[in-house]
C-alpha positions in Angstrom: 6.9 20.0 -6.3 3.8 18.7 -4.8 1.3 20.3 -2.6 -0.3 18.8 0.3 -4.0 20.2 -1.9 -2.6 17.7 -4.4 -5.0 14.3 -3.7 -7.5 13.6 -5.9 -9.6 12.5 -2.6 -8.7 12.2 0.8 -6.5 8.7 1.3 -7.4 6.3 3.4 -6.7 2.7 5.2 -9.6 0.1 3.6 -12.4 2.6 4.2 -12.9 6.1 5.0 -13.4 6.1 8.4 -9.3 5.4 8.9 -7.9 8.6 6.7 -4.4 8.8 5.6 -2.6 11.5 6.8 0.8 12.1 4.6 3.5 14.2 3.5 5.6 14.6 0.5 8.7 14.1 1.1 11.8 15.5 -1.2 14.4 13.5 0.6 14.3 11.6 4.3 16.6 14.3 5.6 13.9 17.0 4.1 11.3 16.3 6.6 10.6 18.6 9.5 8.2 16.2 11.6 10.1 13.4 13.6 8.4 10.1 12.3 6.1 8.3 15.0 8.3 5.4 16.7 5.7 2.9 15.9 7.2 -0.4 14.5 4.5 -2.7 13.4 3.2 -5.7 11.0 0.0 -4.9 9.4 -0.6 -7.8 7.1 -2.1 -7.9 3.9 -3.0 -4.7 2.8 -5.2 -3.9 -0.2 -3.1 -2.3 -2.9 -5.6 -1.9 -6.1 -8.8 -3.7 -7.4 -8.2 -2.4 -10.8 -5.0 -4.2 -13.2 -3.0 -1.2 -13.3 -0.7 -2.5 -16.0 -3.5 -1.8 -18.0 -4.0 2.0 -19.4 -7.8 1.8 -19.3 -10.1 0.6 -16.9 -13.7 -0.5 -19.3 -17.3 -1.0 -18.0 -16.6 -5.1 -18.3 -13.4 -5.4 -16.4 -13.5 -7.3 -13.9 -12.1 -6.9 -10.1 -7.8 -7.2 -10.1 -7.6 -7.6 -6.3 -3.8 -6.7 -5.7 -2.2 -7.2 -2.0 1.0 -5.7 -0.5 2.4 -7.2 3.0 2.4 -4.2 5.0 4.8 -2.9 7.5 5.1 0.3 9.4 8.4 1.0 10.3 9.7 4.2 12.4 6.1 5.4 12.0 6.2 5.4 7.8 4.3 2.9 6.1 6.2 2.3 2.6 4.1 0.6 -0.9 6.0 -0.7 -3.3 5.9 0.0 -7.0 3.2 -2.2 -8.5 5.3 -4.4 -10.5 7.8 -5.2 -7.6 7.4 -9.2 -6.3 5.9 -7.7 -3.2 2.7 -6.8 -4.8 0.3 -10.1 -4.7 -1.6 -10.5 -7.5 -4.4 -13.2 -9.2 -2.5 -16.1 -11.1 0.8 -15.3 -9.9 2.6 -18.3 -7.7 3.7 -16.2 -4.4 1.8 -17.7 -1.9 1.6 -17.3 1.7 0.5 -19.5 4.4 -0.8 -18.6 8.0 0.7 -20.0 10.8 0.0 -19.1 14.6 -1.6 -15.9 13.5 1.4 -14.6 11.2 1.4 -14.5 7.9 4.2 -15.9 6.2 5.6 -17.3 2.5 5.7 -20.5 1.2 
């Protein structure tokens, strides 16, 4: 099982100034801290700039930008896998269109 020691580097929200703070979690019944009651829509959320179907990143890649519409719900934000349909990413045809400040599908 996972330590908490076990991040590569600290994780964080876009940049460093808004760190991560997380848990693993063995099962949603395993967790001894109450989740925050915070509900909200984030938006788009950065999920990679590298194409991580790949197994190699070289020197002449250039940027994958991958998004995820992000939600925090009962205090947990949740990413989905990278393949699921969620995951927006260059070329693919799952596009979303802004109206009145809200992001939504089209």
């Amino acid at each position: 099982m996972p330590s908490k020691e076990n991040a590569f580097s600290s994780p964080y929200f876009g940049c460093r100034e808004f760190p991560a703070f997380f848990e693993y979690v063995e099962s949603p019944d395993a967790s001894t801290i109450a989740p925050a009651p915070i509900d909200q829509h984030l938006g788009f959320m950065l999920y990679d700039v590298f194409d991580l179907r790949k197994e190699a990143v070289s020197d002449g890649d250039k940027p994958f930008i991958t998004l995820f519409d992000a939600h925090v719900r009962n205090g947990v934000l949740e990413v989905p896998p990278f393949d699921s349909v969620s995951v927006k990413k260059p070329g693919e045809h799952n596009h979303a269109a802004r109206t009145d400040g809200i992001w939504r599908r089209t």
